[in-house]
TORTILO-820424 format. One record per residue (C-alpha): z, x, y. Coordinates in steps of 0.05 Angstrom, whole numbers, padded with zeros to 5 digits, always signed. Layout:
BEGIN
ZXY...
This chain:
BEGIN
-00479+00160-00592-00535+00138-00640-00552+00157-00700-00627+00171-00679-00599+00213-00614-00554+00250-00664-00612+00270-00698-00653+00294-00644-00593+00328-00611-00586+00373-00689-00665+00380-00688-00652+00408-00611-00608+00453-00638-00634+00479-00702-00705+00495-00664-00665+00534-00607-00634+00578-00660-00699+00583-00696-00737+00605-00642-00680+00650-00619-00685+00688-00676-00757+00690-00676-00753+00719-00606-00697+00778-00635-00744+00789-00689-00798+00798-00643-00758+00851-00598-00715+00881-00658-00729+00863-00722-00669+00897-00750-00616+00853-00712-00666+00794-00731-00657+00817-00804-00573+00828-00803-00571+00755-00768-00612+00720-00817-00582+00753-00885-00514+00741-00852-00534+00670-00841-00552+00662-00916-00486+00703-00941-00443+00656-00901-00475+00595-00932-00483+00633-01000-00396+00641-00996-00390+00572-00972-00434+00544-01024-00394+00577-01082-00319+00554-01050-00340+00483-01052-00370+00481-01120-00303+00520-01148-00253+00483-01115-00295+00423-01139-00310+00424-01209-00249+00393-01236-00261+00331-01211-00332+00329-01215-00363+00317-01288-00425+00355-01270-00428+00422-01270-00498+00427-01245-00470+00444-01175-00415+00493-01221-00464+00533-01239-00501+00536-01170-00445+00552-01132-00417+00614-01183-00496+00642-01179-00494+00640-01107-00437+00677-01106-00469+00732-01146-00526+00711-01094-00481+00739-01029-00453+00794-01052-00517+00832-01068-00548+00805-01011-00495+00837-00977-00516+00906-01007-00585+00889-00988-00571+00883-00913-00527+00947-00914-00576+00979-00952-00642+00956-00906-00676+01016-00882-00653+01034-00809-00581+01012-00823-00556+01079-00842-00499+01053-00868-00509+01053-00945-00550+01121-00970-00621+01104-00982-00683+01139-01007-00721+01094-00954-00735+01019-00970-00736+01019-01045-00669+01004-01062-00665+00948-01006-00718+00915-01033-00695+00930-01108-00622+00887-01081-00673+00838-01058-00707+00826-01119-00642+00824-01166-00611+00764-01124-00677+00725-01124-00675+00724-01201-00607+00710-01197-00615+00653-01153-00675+00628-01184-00649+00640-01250-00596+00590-01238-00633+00540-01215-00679+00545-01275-00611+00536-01320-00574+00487-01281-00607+00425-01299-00580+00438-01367-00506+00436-01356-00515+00361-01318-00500+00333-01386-00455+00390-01414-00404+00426-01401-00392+00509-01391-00328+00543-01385-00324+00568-01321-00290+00643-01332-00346+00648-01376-00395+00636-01319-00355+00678-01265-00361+00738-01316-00429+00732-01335-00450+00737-01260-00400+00793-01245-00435+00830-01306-00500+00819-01276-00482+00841-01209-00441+00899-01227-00497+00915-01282-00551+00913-01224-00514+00957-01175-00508+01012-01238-00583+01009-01253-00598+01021-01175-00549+01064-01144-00517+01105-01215-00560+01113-01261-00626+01101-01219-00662+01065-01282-00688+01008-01233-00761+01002-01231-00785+01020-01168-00799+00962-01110-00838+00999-01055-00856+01068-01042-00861+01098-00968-00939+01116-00990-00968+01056-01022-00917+00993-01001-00906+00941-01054-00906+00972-01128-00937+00929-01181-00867+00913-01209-00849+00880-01144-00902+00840-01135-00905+00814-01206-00826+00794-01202-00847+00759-01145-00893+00712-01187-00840+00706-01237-00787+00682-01192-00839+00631-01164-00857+00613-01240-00781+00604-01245-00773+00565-01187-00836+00518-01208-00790+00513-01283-00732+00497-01233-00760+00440-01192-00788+00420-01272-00725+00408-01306-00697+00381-01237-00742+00324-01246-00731+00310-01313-00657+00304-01300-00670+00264-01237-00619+00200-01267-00561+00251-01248-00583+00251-01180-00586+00209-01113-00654+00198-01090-00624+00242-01023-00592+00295-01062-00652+00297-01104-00704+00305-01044-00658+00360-01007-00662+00395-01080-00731+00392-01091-00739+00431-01011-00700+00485-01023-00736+00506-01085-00794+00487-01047-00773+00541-00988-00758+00583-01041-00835+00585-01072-00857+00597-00998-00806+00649-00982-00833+00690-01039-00898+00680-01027-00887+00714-00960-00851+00770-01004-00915+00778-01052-00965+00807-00993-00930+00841-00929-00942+00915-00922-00880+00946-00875-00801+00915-00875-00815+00897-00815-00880+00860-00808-00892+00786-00800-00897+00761-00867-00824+00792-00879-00802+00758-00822-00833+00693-00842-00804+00700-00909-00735+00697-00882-00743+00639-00840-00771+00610-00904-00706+00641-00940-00664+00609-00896-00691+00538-00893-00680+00540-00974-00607+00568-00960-00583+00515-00910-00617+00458-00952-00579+00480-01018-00513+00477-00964-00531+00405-00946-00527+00390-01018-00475+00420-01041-00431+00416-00975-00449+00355-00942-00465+00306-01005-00402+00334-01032-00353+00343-00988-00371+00290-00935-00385+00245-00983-00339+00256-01042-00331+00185-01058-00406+00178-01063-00413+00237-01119-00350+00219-01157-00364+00143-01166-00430+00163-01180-00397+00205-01245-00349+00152-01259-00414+00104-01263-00448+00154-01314-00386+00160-01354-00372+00082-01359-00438+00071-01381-00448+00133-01434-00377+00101-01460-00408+00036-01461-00468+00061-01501-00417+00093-01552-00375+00028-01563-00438-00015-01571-00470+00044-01616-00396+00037-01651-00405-00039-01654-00465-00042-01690-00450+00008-01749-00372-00034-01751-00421-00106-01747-00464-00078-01806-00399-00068-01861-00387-00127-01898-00307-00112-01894-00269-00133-01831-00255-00076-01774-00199-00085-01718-00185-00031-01661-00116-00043-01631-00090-00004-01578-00010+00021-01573+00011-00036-01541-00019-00085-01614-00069-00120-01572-00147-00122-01596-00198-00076-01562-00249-00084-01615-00266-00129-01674-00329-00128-01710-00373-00191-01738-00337-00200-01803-00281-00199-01775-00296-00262-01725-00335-00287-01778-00266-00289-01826-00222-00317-01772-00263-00367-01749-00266-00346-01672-00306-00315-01627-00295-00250-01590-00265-00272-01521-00212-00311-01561-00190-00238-01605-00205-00191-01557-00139-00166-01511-00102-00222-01559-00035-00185-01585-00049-00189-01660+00010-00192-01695+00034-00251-01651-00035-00290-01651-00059-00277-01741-00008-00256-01777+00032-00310-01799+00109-00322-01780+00148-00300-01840+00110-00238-01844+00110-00217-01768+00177-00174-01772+00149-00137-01830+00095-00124-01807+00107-00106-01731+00164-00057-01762+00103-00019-01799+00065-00020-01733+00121+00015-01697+00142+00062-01751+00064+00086-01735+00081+00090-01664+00138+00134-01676+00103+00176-01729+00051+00227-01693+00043+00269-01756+00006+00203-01794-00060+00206-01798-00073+00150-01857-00041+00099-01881-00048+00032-01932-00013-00024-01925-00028-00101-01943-00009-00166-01909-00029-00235-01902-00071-00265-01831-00087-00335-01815-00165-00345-01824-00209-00400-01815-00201-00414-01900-00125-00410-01890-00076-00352-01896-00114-00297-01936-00078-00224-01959-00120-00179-01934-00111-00095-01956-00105-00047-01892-00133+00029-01896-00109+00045-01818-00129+00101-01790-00085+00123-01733-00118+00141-01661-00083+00189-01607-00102+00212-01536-00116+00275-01513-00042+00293-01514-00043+00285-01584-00001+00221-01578-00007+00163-01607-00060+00108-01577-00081+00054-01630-00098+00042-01699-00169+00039-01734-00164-00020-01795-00210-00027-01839-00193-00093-01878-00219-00126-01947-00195-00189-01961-00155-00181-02033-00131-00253-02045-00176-00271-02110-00155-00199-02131-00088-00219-02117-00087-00274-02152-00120-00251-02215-00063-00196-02214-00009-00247-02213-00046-00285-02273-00053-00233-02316+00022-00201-02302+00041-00278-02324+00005-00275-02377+00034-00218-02410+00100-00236-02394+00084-00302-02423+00051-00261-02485+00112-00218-02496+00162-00275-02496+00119-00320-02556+00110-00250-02599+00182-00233-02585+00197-00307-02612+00149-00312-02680+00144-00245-02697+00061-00253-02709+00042-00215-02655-00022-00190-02682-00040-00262-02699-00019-00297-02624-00057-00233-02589-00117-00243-02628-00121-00317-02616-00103-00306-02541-00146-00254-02527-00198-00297-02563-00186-00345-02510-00200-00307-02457-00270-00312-02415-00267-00245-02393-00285-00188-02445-00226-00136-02467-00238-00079-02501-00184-00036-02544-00184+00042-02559-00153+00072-02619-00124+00142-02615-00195+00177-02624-00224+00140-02558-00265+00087-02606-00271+00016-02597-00218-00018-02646-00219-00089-02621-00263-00129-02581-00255-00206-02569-00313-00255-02568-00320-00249-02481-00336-00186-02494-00388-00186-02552-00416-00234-02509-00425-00196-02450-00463-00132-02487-00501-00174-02530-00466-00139-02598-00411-00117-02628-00388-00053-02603-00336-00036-02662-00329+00030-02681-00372+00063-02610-00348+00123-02576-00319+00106-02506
């Protein structure tokens, strides 16, 4: 069968039960009224058992916080329809409490819609959410029913009270906020999702605008208002039921796809503030292979990014004689879960040759707490190194020649003299005793005698 008869065979449908219950409204509006809140309840349950069952899977919990409201939505409904005058099967002062029920689930409802949008891009515990809707519920059925604090919703003499009509125009306000903040989260959406959304809360305004001006229970505008009712109900189940559940794939990939690309965002945001640091930045993963290398670091080895990136490092830049060493730290880290920093130094092969380069590693675990990769930040410490190794040399070298002569006062004048770079000595009072000619050079005088 076609698509096209498919459709016309559910539109043949969907107008026989419409007009079926327009007909049982017409004859007995009370068996019109049980049908159509049953209807809604049904969808209402059905509604909040996919978006439960759902929301581990689903990194939105837009639909999380739709289904637990709706749930909240049901059950008073429920206590509406027992409640609606001629039922006799909850005890009633006449219509007021029914339409009191009425009014606390259409906050509720339109409440949640108002707050959804906000949870598309965070998250909410969901106990949390299940007991702040049993609060309100329970809460709502104490106000009405035990302590009788509700303000009233229609009196047998006058109809509609102010209060009632007002929350009417608030729930519409809400509804208009809803469809609002819908729109300005419309990225997390389908264009169909999005459309069947923006009906129901559109059924919803014209459901309560029915609500704001009929007289009786059981005139025409109330029985308008529930057709309107239900047309919002059943769209909000072809959202949540049919986008979701008929086409899962659909809504997860699209949450994969919005999850790639907000990491994506983070590792380029990460690459630029790594690119801007004049020191050189490797991310390796558990296995020693590079998953991220910033500018000075391709810059110091001479290569660019698809020749480093998913390279094993030790294997590729460090040279031989040093891999053992050095892949022996890198496993030590992998067996040590309670590190958190470490500094270690090592020499890599660079464009300019082999170059020692000093390693603050920082180590990264999963959400297990179990070790992932390593963070190193590296500055290149050869000159440093080097000038280390002189000057150790040098004082051995110093030490031997005053152990030999026995002028040591005269061989570490004249060597100190030598020297191009300034040195300063401190006697026991923190003055300057000594300073060679590098020195008086560099501060433009003599600094004999000055406090440190």
């Amino acid at each position: 069968m076609s698509e096209r008869a498919n459709r016309l065979g559910n539109l043949f449908l969907s107008a026989s039960l419409l007009g079926g219950l327009y007909l049982i409204g017409r004859m007995n509006y009370l068996v019109f009224h049980f049908l159509s809140e049953m209807f809604t309840i049904a969808i209402a349950g059905a509604i909040f058992m996919f978006a439960w069952n759902s929301r581990r899977f689903i990194q939105n919990d837009y639909f999380t916080v739709i289904g637990v409201a709706y749930l909240g939505v049901g059950i008073i409904q429920s206590f509406h329809t027992l409640a609606y005058s001629g039922m006799d099967i909850i005890a009633t002062s006449g219509a007021n409490e029914a339409t009191q029920l009425w009014l606390s689930a259409r906050f509720l409802e339109s409440g949640a819609l108002f707050l959804a949008p906000a949870f598309v891009i965070r998250r909410i515990r969901p106990m949390l959410l299940m007991g702040l809707t049993a609060f309100y519920t329970g809460a709502i059925f104490f106000f009405i029913f035990v302590f009788r604090v509700f303000p009233p919703a229609f009196l047998p003499d006058s109809g509609l009270t102010g209060f009632k009509i007002n929350s009417e125009y608030l729930i519409i306000a809400l509804s208009l906020g809803a469809a609002f903040r819908l729109y300005r989260r419309r990225e997390f959406f389908s264009r169909a999702v999005l459309s069947l959304l923006f009906q129901a809360i559109f059924w919803t305004i014209v459901s309560e605008s029915f609500f704001v001006s009929y007289v009786s229970v059981y005139d025409l505008a109330n029985l308008l208002g529930h057709f309107a009712m239900i047309f919002s109900f059943y769209l909000v189940y072809r959202v949540v039921i049919y986008s979701g559940l008929n086409r899962p794939l659909e809504t997860l990939f699209r949450d994969l796809k919005q999850s790639e690309n907000s990491l994506r965002e983070q590792k380029d945001r990460l690459q630029k503030y790594l690119d801007i640091a004049n020191i050189l930045f490797v991310v390796l993963d558990k296995n020693g292979r590079v998953r991220l290398i910033n500018k000075k670091g391709l810059q110091l080895l001479g290569k660019k990014e698809d020749e480093i990136i998913n390279k094993r490092w030790i294997d590729n830049f460090v040279p031989e004689p040093n891999r053992k060493t050095v892949r022996g730290e890198f496993e030590r880290k992998l067996g040590d879960s309670g590190a958190k920093e470490s500094y270690f130094e090592n020499p890599i092969n660079t464009a300019q040759g082999t170059r020692l380069i000093g390693w603050h590693n920082a180590i990264l675990t999963d959400a297990g707490g179990d070790f992932a990769g390593v963070l190193a930040a590296g500055e290149d410490i050869t000159d440093r190194f080097r000038a280390e190794q002189e000057r150790k040399k040098f004082l051995a070298e110093l030490e031997r020649l005053s152990a030999e002569s026995g002028q040591r006062a005269e061989i570490l004048n004249s060597v100190l003299s030598s020297l191009t770079e300034p040195v300063l000595f401190y006697d026991s009072s923190l003055r300057i005793s000594y300073a060679n000619q590098a020195a008086v050079n560099f501060l433009g005088f003599s600094p004999l005698g000055f406090d440190h």
